[in-house]
TORKOL-4160 file (C-alpha; in steps of 0.2 Angstrom, whole numbers, padded with zeros to 4 digits, m for minus):
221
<pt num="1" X="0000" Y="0000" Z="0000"/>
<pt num="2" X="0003" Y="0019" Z="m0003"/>
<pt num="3" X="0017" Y="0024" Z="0012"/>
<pt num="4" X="0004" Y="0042" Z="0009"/>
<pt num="5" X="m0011" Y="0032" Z="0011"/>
<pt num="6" X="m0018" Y="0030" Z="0033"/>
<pt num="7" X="m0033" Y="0022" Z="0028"/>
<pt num="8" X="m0045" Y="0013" Z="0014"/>
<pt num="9" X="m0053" Y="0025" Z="0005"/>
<pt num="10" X="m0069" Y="0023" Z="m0007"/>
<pt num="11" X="m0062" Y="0029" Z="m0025"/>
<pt num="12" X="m0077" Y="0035" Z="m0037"/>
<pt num="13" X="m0067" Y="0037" Z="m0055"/>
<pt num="14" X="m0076" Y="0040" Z="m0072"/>
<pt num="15" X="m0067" Y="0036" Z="m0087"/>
<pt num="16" X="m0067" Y="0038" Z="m0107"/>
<pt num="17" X="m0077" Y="0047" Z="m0120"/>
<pt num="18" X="m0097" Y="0047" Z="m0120"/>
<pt num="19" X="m0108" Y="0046" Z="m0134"/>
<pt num="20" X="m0123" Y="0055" Z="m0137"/>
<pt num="21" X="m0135" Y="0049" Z="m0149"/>
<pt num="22" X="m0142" Y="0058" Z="m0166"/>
<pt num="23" X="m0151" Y="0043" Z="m0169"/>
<pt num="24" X="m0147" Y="0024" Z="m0167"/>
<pt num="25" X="m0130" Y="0021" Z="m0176"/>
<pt num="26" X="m0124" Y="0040" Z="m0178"/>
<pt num="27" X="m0118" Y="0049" Z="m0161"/>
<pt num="28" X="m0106" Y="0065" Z="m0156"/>
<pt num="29" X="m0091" Y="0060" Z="m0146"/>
<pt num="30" X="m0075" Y="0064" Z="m0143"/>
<pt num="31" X="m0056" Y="0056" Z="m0146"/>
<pt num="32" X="m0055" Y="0050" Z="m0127"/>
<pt num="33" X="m0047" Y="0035" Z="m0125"/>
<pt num="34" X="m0049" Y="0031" Z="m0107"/>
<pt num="35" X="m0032" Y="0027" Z="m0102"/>
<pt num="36" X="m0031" Y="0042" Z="m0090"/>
<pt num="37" X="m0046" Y="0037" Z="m0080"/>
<pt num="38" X="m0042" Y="0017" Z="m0083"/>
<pt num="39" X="m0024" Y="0020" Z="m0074"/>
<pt num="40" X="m0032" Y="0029" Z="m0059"/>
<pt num="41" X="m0043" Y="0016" Z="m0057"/>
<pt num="42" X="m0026" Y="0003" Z="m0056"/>
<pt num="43" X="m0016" Y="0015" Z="m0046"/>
<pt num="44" X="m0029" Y="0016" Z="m0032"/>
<pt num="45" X="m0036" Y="m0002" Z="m0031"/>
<pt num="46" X="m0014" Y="m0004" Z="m0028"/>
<pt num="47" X="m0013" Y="0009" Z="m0014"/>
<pt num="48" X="m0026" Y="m0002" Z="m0007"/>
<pt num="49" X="m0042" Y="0006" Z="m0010"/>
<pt num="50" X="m0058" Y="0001" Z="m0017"/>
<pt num="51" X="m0063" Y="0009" Z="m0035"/>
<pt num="52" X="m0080" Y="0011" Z="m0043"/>
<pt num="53" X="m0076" Y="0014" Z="m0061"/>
<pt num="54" X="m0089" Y="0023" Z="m0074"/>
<pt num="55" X="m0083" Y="0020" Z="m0088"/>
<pt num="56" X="m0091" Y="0026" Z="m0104"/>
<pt num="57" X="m0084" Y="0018" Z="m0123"/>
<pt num="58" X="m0066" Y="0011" Z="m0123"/>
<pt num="59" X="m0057" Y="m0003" Z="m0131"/>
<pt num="60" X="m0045" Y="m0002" Z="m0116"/>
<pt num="61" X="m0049" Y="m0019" Z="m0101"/>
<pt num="62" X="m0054" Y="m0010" Z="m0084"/>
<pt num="63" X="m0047" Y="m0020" Z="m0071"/>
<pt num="64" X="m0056" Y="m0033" Z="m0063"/>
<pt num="65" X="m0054" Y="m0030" Z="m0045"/>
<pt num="66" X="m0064" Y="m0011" Z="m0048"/>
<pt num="67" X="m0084" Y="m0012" Z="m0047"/>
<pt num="68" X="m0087" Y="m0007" Z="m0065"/>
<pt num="69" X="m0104" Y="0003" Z="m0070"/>
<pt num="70" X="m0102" Y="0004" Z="m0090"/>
<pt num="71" X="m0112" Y="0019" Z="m0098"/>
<pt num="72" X="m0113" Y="0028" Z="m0116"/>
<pt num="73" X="m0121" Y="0047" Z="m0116"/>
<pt num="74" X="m0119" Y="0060" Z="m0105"/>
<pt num="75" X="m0137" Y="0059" Z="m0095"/>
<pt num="76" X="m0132" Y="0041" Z="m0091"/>
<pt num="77" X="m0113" Y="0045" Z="m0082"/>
<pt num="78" X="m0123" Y="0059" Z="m0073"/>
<pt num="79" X="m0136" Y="0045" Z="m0067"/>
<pt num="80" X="m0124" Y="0034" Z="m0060"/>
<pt num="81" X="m0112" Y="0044" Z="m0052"/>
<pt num="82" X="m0125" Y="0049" Z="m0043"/>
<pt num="83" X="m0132" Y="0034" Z="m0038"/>
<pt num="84" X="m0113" Y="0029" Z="m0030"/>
<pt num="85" X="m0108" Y="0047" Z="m0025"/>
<pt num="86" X="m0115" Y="0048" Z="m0006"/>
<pt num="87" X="m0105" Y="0032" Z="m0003"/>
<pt num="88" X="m0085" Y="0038" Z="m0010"/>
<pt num="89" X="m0072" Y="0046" Z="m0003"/>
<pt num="90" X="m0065" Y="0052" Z="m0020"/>
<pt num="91" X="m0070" Y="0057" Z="m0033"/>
<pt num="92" X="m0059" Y="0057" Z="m0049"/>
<pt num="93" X="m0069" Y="0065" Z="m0066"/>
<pt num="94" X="m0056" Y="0058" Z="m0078"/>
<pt num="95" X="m0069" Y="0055" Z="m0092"/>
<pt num="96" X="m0071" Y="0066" Z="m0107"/>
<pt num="97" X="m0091" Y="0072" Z="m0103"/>
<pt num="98" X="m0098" Y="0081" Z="m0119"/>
<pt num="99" X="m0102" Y="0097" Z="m0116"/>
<pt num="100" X="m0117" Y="0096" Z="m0129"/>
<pt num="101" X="m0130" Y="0084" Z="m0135"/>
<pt num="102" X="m0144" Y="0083" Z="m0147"/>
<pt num="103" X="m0161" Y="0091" Z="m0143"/>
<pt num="104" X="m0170" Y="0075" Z="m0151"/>
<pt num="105" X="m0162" Y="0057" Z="m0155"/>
<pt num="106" X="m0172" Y="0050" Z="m0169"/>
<pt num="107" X="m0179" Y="0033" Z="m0164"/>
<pt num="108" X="m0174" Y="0025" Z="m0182"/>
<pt num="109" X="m0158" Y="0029" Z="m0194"/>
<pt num="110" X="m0159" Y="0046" Z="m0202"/>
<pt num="111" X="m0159" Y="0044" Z="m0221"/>
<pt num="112" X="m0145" Y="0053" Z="m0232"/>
<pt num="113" X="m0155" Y="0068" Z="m0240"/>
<pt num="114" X="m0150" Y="0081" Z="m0253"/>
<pt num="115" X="m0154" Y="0094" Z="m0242"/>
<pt num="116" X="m0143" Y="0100" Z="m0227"/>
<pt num="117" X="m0147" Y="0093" Z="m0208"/>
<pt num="118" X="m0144" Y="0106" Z="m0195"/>
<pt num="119" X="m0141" Y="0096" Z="m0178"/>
<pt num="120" X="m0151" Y="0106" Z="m0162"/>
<pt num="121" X="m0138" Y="0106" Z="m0148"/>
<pt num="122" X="m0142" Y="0108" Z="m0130"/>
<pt num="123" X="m0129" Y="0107" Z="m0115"/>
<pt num="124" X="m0128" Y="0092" Z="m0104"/>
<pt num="125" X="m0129" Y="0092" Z="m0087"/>
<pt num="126" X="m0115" Y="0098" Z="m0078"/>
<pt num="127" X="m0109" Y="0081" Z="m0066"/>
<pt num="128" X="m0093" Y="0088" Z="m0058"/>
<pt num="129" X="m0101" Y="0106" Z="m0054"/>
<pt num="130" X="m0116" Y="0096" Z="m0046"/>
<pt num="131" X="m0103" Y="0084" Z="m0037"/>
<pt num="132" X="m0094" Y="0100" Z="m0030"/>
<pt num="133" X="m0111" Y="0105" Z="m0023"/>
<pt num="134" X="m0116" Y="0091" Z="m0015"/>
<pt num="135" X="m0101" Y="0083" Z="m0008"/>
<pt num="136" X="m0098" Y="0081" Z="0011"/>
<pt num="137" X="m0086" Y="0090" Z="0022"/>
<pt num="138" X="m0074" Y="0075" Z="0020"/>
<pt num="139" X="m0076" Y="0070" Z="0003"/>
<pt num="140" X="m0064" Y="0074" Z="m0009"/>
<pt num="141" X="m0068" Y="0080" Z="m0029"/>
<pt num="142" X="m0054" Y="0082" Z="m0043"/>
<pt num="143" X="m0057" Y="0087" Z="m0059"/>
<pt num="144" X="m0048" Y="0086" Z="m0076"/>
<pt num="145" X="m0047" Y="0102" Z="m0087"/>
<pt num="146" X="m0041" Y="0100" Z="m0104"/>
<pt num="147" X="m0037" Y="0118" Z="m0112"/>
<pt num="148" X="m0029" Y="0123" Z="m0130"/>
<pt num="149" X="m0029" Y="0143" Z="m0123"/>
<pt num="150" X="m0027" Y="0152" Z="m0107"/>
<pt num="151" X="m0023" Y="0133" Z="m0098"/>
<pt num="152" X="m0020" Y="0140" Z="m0081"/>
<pt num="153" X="m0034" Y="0153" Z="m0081"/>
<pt num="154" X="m0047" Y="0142" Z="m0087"/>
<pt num="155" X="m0040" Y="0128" Z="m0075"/>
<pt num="156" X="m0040" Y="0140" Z="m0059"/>
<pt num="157" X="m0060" Y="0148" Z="m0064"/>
<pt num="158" X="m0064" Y="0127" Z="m0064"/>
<pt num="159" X="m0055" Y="0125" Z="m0049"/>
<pt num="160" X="m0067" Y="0141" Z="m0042"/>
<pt num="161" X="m0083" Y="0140" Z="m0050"/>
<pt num="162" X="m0087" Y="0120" Z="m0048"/>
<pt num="163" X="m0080" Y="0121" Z="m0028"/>
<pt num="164" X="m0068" Y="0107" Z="m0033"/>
<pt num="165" X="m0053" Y="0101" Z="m0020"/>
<pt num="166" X="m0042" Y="0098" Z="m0034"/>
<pt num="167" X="m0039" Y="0102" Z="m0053"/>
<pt num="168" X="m0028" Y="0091" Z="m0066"/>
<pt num="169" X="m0025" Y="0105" Z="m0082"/>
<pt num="170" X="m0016" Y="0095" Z="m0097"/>
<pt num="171" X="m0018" Y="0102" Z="m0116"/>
<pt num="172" X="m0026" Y="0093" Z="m0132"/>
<pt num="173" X="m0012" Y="0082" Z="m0137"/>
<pt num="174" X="m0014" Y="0073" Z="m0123"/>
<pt num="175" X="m0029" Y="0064" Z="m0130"/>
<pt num="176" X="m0029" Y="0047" Z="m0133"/>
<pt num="177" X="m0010" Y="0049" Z="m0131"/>
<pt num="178" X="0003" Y="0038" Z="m0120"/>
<pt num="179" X="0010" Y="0050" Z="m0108"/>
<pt num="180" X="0008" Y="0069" Z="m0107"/>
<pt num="181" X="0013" Y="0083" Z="m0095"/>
<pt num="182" X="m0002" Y="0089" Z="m0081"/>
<pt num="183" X="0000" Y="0103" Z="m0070"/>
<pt num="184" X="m0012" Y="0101" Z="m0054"/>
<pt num="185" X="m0018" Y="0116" Z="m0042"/>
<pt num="186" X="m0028" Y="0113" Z="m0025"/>
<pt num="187" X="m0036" Y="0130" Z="m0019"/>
<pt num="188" X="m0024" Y="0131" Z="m0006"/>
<pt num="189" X="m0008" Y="0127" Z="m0017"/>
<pt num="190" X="0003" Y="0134" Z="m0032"/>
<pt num="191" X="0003" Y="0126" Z="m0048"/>
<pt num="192" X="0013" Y="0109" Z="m0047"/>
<pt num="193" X="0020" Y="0103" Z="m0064"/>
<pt num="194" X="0023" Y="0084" Z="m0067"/>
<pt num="195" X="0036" Y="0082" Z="m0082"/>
<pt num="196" X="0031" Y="0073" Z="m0098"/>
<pt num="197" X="0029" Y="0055" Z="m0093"/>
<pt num="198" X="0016" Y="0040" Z="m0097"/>
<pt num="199" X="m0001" Y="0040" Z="m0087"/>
<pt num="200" X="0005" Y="0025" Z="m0078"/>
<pt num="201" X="0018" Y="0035" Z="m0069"/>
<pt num="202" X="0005" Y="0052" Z="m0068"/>
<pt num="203" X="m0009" Y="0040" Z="m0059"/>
<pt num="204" X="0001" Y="0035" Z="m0045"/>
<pt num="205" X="0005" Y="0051" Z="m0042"/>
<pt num="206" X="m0010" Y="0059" Z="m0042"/>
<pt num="207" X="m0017" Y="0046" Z="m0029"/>
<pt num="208" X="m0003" Y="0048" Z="m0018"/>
<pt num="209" X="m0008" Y="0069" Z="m0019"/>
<pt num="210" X="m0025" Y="0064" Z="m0015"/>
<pt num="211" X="m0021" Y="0052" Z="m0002"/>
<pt num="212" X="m0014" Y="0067" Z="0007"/>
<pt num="213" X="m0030" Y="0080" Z="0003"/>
<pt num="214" X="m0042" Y="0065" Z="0010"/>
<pt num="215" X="m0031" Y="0064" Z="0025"/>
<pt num="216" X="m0034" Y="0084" Z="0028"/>
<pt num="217" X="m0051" Y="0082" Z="0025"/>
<pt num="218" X="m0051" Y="0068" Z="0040"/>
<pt num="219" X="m0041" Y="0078" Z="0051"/>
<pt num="220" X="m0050" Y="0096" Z="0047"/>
<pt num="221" X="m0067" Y="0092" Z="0043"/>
């Protein structure tokens, strides 16, 4: 186990890309591979802990020892991190959410037509801003913020506005890719850079830094 970790701690993690629906075969996604939430998932069940994993689309294996709630869209992530939230310690929003979804899903396949198909999009619901309102004096939120401009800024507003305990900023080219650099800010800390290195190595640490926030949390509640 973790040398960081005191105690078993109940990890919430979400991972991968969802999907949501303009009618049965034809969906708006994103390029998310999984792998970041996928080696958070392994990283904690190491330290010792227990892991729900949400996982939305991914050609990558979860591991076995994590309780694993699979989900496609947007509306159905929301539902089930609701459902498990009350009972975590942690929780990690690694997926890749969309932001927007289409007003109406057609029931069969939309036919090709001459004329043009303008798509109605409406935002989804926001699950890491509702998490940040409803979580416990001892419960523990970290949120991922990918940014092509202004990362910090962005980041820190997230950080602010959604009342999180932690925030993980990486750029676009991290998607789908191997390794990455992140920069991670809690709202009591300066930005801390991990160097370019593969998500196996970035998950480990990431747990140990939350180990040590749920440990604050326990002793400051």
């Amino acid at each position: 186990m973790s040398k960081m970790a005191n105690k078993k701690l109940h990890f919430l993690i979400t991972a991968g890309g969802t999907r949501e629906y303009i009618d049965p075969v034809r969906f708006i996604s994103n390029a998310s591979s999984g792998q970041m939430g996928i080696a958070l998932a392994r990283a904690a069940l190491q330290a010792g802990h227990t892991v729900t994993l949400i996982t939305a689309p991914t050609a990558l294996k979860p591991p076995k020892e994590a309780q694993i709630i699979a989900v496609q869209t947007s509306e159905q992530m929301f539902c089930a991190v609701k459902d498990v939230f009350s009972d975590c310690d942690i929780l990690i929003m690694a997926a890749a959410v969309s932001d927007y979804k289409p007003a109406k899903t057609s029931p069969f396949k939309l036919k090709k037509q001459q004329n043009e198909l303008v798509l109605h999009l409406v935002p989804t619901r926001d699950i890491l801003a509702w998490a940040g309102r409803h979580k416990q004096p001892t419960q523990r939120v970290v949120g991922f913020a990918l940014e092509d401009r202004d990362l910090f800024a962005n980041a820190e507003e997230k950080l602010r506005k959604k009342h999180l305990d932690m925030i993980v900023a990486n750029a676009p080219t991290a998607i789908g890719a191997n390794a990455s650099v992140l920069h991670v800010k809690t709202p009591d800390s300066e930005w801390q850079t991990l160097p370019w290195a593969d998500k196996i190595r970035h998950a480990d640490e990431l747990i140990k830094m939350i180990e040590y926030l749920s440990r604050k949390a326990t002793n400051n509640p």
